[in-house]
N, C-alpha and C positions, 0 to 999 in steps of 0.2 A: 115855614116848612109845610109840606102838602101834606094832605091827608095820609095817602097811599104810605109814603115814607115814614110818618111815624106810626102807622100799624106796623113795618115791616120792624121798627124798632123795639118794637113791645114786644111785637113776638120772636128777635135774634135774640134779646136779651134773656130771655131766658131758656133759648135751646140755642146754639149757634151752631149746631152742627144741622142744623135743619135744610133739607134738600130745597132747591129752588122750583124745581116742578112744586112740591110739599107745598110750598110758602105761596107761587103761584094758584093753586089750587082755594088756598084757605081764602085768600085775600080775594077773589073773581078775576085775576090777570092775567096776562100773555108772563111768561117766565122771563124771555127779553127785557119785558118791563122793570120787571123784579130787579135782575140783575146789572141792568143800568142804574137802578136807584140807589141799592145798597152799592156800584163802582162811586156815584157823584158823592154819597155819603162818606166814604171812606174819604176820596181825594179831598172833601170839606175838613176831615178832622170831627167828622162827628162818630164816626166809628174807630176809634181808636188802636183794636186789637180785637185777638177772640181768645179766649182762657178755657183752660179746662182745672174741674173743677177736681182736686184729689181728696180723698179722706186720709191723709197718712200715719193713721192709727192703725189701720189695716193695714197697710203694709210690712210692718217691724222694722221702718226705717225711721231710728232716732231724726227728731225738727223740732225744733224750740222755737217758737213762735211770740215774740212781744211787741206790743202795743206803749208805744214812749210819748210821753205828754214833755213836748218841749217849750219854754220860755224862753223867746228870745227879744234882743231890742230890735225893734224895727230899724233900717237904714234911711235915711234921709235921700227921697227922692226915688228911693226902690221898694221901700216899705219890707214888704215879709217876702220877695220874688227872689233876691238874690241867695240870701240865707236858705230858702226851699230849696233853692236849684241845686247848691252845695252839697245839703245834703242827701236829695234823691240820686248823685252824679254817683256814691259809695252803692257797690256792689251788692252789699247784704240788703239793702234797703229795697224792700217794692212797694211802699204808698211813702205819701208823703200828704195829709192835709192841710190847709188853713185853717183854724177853726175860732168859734169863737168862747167867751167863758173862761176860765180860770189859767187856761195856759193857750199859745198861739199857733203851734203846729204836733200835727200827731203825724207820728212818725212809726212804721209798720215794719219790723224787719225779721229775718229769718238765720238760724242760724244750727249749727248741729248739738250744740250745747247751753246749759245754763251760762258756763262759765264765756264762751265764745259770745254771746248775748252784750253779758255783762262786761267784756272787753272793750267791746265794740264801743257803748256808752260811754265807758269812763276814758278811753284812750282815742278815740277820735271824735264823737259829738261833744261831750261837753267842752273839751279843749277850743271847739269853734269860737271867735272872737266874739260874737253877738249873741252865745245861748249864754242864761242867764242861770237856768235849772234846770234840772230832767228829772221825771218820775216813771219810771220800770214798771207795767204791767204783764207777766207771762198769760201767756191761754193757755189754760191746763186741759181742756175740753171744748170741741165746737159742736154746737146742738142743733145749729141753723146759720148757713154762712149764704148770703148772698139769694136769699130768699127758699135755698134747698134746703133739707130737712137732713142732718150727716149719718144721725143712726136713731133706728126705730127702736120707742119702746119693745122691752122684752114681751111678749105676748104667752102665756100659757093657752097652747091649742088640747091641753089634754079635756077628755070629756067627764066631767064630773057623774060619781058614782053613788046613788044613794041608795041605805037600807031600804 
């Protein structure tokens, strides 16, 4: 990969809504340039999507958010691909890892409730033929998602007063 391309990626990743003149400017390019590079990246599959990012603590709209550590057996000749696919194909689910260490896939999903969460697990993933075990993490609070910072310490601006 060229040079140009992956500055362009250092810096979409972490603003994507960044204007092309903007990104032409930083990088010394023609913005043409820009936007043919980020078109061939995309039609490669190295640009995936573009997300935005929400706090939805601030909004007062109930999301239960868990983090599921799943074991599963590998398939013979597909290894952990077909079992991922299965389960990233379920609706609630938006990641799906490989990973390595105590369990085989981490499995990210969203839901409006505790109990909706824990449905989900015990009535459709573990029932899969190949998962072996599941362990249930919730996020109770996000401090730092995706290299952003979600909420500032509280800061006292008052000006101290002395005898």
């Amino acid at each position: 990969m060229n040079t140009l391309k992956e500055r362009i990626l250092t810096i979409i990743e972490k603003n994507s809504r960044i204007d092309l003149s903007e990104l032409a400017v930083m990088l010394g390019t023609e913005e043409a340039e820009i936007a043919n590079a980020m078109q061939e990246l995309e039609n490669d599959g190295v640009i995936c999507g573009y997300h935005t990012m929400i706090n939805w603590d601030k909004t007062g709209i109930e999301k239960v958010t868990a983090l599921i550590e799943v074991r599963v057996t590998p398939q013979r000749d597909m290894g952990f691909d077909n079992i991922a696919e299965r389960i990233y194909k379920y609706p609630e689910v938006s990641t799906v890892y490989l990973m390595s260490g105590g369990y085989d896939l981490m499995v990210i999903l969203e839901g409006k409730t505790l109990r909706e969460v824990a449905g989900f697990v015990t009535n459709k993933l573990s029932t899969l033929d190949t998962v072996i075990g599941t362990t249930t993490h919730f996020i109770l609070k996000k401090y730092k998602d995706h290299g952003t910072i979600m909420s500032r310490k509280y800061e006292d601006l008052r000006e101290i007063v002395t005898p």
